[in-house]
C-alpha positions in Angstrom: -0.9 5.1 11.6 -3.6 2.6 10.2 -6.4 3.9 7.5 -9.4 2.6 6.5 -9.6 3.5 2.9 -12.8 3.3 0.5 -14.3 1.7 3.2 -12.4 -1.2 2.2 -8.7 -1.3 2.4 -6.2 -1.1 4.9 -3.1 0.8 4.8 -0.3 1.5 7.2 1.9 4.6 7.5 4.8 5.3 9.6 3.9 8.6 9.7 6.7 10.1 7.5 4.0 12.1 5.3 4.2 12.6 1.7 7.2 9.9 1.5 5.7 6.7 -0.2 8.2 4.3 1.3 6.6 5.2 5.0 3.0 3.7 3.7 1.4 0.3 2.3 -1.3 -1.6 1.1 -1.9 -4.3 3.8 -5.5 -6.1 2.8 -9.3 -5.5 1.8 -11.9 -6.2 3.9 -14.9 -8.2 2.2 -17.4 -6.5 4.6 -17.5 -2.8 4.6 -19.0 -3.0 8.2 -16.0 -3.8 9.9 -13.9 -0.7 10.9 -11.2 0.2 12.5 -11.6 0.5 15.9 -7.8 1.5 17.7 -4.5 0.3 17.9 -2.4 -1.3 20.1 0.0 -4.1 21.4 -2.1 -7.1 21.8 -0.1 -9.9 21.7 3.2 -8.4 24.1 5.6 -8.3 21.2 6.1 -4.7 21.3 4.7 -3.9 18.0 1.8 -2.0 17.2 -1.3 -4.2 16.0 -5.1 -3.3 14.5 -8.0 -4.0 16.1 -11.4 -4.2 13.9 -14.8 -3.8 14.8 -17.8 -5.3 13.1 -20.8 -2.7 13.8 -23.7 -4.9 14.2 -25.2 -6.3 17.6 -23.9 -7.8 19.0 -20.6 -6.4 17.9 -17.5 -8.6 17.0 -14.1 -8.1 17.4 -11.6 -8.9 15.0 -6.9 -8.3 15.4 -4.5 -8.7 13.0 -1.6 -8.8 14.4 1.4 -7.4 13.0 4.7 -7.2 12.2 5.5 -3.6 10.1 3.2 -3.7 7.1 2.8 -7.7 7.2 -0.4 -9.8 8.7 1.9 -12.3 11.1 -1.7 -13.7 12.8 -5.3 -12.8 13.3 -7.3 -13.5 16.4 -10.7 -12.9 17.6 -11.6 -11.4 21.1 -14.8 -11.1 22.8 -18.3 -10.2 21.6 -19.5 -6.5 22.6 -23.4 -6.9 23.7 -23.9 -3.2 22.8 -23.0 -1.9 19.3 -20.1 1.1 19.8 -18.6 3.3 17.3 -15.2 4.2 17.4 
């Protein structure tokens, strides 16, 4: 599970609740207009990846692609002409 926390920071869980060594810190987000907008597996490697989404118009689209709790690349994808929520 991926949270967006203080606006700011992303965290990761595994979903184990209450047991600290199912969650971590991941990164902050300079821009508090990017959100979290799903995840999924976006580069076929069978682990679970976050996709961001920048709330303006045209929206942009932003992926870190993981590996557990660690960034292993970041792409962009495709501008949205209309500005979504989540």
């Amino acid at each position: 599970m991926a949270q967006q926390r203080n606006g700011r920071e992303l965290h990761l869980s595994d979903g184990r609740h209450g047991d600290p060594r199912g969650e971590g810190y991941v990164r902050t987000v300079a821009d508090t207009n990017w959100k979290i907008a799903g995840i999924g597996d976006f580069d076929g490697d069978g682990k679970s990846d976050v996709l961001w989404r920048k709330l303006e118009t045209p929206a942009e689209n932003y992926i870190y692609l993981m590996n557990g709790a660690t960034i292993a690349g970041e792409a962009t994808s495709a501008r949205s002409r209309t500005r979504t929520g989540r």
